[in-house]
C-alpha positions as CSV (number, residue, x, y, z in Angstrom):
1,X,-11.3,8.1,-24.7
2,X,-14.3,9.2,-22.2
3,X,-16.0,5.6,-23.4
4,X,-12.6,3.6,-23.0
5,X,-12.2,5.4,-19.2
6,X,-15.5,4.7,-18.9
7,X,-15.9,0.3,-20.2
8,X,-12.3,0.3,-17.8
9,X,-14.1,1.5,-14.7
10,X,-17.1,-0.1,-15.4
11,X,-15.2,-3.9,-16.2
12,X,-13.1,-3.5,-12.9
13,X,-16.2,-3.0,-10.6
14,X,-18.5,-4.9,-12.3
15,X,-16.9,-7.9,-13.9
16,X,-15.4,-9.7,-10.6
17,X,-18.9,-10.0,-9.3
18,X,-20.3,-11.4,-12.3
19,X,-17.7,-13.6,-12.2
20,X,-18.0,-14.7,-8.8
21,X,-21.4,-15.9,-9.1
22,X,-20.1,-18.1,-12.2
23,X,-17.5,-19.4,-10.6
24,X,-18.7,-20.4,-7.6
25,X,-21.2,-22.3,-8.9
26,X,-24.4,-20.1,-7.6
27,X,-25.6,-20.0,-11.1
28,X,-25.9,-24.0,-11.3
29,X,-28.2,-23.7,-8.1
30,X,-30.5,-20.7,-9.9
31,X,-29.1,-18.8,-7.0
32,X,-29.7,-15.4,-8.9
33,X,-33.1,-14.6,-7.2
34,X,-31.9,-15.5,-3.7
35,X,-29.3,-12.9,-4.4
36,X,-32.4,-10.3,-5.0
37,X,-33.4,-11.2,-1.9
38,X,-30.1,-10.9,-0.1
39,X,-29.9,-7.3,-1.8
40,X,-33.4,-6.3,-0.9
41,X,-32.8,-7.4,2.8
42,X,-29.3,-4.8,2.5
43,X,-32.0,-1.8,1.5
44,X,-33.7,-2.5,4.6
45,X,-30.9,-3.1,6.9
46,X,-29.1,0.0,5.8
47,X,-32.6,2.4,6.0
48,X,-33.1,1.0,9.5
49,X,-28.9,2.3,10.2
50,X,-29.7,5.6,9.0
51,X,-32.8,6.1,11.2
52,X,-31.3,4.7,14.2
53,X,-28.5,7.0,13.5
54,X,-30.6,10.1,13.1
55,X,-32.3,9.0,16.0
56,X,-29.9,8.3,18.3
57,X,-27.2,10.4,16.9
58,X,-28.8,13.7,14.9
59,X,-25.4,15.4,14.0
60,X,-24.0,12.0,12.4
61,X,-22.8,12.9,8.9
62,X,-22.9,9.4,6.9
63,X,-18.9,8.3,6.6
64,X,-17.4,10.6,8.2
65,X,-15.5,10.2,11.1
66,X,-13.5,12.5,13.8
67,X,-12.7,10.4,16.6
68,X,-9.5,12.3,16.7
69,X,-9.8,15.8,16.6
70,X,-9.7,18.9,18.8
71,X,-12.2,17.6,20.6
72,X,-12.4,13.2,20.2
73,X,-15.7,12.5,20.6
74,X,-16.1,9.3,22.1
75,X,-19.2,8.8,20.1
76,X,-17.7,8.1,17.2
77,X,-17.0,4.5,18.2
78,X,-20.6,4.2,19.2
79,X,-21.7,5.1,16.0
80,X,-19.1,2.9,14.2
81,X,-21.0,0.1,16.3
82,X,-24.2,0.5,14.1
83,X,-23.1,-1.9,11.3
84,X,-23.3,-4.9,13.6
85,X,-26.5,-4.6,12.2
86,X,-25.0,-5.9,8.8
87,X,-23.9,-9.1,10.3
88,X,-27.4,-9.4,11.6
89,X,-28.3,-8.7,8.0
90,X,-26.2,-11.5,6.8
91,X,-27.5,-13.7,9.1
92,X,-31.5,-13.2,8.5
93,X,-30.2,-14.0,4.7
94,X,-28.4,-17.3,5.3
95,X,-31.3,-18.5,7.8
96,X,-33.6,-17.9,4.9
97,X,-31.6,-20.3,2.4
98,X,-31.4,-23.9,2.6
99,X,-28.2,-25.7,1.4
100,X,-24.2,-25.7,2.3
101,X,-22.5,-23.5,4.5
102,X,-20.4,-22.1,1.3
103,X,-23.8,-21.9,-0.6
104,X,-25.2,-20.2,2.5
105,X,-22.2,-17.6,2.5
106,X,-22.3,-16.9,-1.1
107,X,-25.7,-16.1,-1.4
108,X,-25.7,-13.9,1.3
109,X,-22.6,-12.0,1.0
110,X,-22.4,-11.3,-3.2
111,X,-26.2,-10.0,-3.0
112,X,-25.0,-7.8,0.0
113,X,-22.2,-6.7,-1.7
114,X,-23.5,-6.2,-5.1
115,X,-26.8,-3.8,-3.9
116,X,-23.9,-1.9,-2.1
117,X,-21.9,-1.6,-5.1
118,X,-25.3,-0.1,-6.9
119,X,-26.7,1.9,-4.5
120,X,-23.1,3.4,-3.7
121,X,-21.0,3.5,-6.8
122,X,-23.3,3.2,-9.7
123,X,-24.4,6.7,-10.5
124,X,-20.6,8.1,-9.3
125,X,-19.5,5.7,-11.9
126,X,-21.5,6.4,-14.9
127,X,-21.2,10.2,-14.2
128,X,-18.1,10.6,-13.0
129,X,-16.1,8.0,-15.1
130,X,-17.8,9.5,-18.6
131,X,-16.8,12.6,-18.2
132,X,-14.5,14.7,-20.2
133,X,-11.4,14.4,-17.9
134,X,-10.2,11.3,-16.7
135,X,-10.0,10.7,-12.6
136,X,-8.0,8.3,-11.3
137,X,-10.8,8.5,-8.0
138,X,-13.2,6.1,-10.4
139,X,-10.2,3.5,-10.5
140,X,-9.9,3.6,-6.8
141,X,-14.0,3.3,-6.2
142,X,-14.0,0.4,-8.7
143,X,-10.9,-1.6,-7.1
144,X,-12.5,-0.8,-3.8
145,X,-16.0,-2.5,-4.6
146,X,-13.8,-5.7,-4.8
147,X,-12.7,-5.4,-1.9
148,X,-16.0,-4.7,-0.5
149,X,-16.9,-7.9,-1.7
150,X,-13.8,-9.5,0.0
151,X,-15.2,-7.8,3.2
152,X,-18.5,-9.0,2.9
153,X,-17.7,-13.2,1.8
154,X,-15.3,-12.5,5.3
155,X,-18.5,-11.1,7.1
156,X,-20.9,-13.9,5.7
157,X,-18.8,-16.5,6.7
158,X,-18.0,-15.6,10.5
159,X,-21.6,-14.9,10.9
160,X,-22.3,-18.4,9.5
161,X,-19.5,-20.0,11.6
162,X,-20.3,-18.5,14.8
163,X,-24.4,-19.2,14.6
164,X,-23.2,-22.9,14.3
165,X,-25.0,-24.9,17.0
166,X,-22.1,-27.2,17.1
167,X,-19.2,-24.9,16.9
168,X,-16.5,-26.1,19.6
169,X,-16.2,-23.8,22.4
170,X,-12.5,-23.2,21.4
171,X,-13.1,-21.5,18.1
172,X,-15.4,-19.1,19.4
173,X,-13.2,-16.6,20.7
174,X,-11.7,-16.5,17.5
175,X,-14.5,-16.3,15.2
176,X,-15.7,-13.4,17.8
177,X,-12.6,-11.5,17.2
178,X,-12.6,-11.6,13.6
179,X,-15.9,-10.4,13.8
180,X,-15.0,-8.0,16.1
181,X,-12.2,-6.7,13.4
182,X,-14.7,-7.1,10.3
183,X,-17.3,-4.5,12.5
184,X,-14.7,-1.9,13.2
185,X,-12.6,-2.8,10.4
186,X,-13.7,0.6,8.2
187,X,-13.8,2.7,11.8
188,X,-9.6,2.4,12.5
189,X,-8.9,2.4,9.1
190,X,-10.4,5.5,8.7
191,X,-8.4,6.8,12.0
192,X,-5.1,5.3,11.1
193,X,-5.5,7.1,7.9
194,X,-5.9,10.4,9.4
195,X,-3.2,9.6,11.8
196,X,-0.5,8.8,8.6
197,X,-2.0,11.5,7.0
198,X,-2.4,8.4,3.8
199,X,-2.9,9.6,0.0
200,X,-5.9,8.5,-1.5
201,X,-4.0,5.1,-3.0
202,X,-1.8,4.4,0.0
203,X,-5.0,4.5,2.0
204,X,-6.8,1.8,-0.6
205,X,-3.5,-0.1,-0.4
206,X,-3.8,-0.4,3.3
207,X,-7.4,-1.7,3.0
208,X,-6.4,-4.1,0.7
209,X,-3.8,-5.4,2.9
210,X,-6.1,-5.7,6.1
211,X,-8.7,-7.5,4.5
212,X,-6.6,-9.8,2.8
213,X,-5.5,-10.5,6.6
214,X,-9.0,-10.8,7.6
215,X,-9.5,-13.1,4.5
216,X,-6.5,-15.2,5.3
217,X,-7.4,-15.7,8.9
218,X,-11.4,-16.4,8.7
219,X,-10.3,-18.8,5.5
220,X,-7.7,-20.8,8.0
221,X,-10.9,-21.1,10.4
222,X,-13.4,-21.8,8.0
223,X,-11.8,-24.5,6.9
224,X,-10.4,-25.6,10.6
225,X,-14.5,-26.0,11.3
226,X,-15.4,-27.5,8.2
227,X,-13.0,-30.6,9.0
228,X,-13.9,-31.2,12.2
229,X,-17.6,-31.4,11.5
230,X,-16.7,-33.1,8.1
């Protein structure tokens, strides 16, 4: 049964990226080192976060946030700021690649999100999900790495919609404020869930939800841009 927990855990996080990059036709393009690269580029974006944090903020304890507390510290939306420097990320990664806008956002956000699925839920994973007793907690982390890679398709393509040179001047507030949402996204989920007090699934379910949203309304603008231009 440990195996069968295991091949479960391991298909749902695994098996929606792989088939992703079929799907969406990166592998017909021999897009599989350019998403090395785009994974490489997350290593470095995420060491420079962590010194800047330690820097700037030396008591920062990585994911953990208590904005509302005792005491709020008004920091805590400061430090929430620091993954703008994703999007910056995801931009560096789609200047580097030549080709389509949707070519351009794949790239870029399935090699972003599949070094963040392995640096931060391989070893839980294959530790956690082969051991003797079963936890649903390896379920959750697998169905949230899909949505991590909702988040970061969403991410790719604001950042690739709003660096557009001819981008009419009355989408931008709207790309900005999905962008805004995307940044702080994680930062008031995190508070509404201590707010509602969430269990651990309502809490994922919520996620889910919001990014869907996100999804929903940065697909409705994508493809607002793409015809106008088209």
């Amino acid at each position: 049964m440990t195996l069968f927990h295991f091949g479960n855990c391991f298909a749902l996080a695994y098996f929606p990226y792989f088939i992703t990059y079929k799907c969406s036709g990166l592998s017909e393009y021999n897009a599989f080192w350019k998403c090395v690269q785009a994974g490489v580029t997350y290593l470095f974006v995420q060491l420079c976060k962590m010194l800047f944090l330690a820097t700037f903020f030396p008591t920062w304890e990585g994911g953990i946030y208590d904005f509302i507390g005792p005491q709020p510290d008004p920091q805590e939306f400061m430090k929430a700021s620091v993954d703008v420097a994703d999007l910056i990320g995801l931009n560096l990664v789609m200047s580097r690649n030549a080709g389509k806008g949707e070519y351009k956002i794949m790239v870029a956000a399935l090699g972003w999100a599949t070094a963040e699925l392995i640096m931060s839920r391989c070893i839980p994973l294959w530790v956690g999900a082969r051991g003797i007793e079963f936890d649903w907690k390896y379920i959750q982390m697998s169905i949230d790495s899909n949505i991590s890679l909702v988040h970061y398709i969403v991410a790719s393509a604001q950042v690739w919609m709003i660096t557009r040179y001819d981008l009419y001047h009355t989408y931008r507030p709207a790309v900005l404020l999905l962008m805004f949402l995307s940044v702080y996204k994680a930062f008031v989920m995190e508070t509404f869930v201590h707010l509602c007090s969430l269990g651990s699934w309502t809490a994922l379910l919520a996620r889910a939800l919001v990014t869907g949203l996100l999804a929903l309304s940065t697909l409705a603008l994508y493809v607002a841009v793409v015809n106008v231009h088209s």
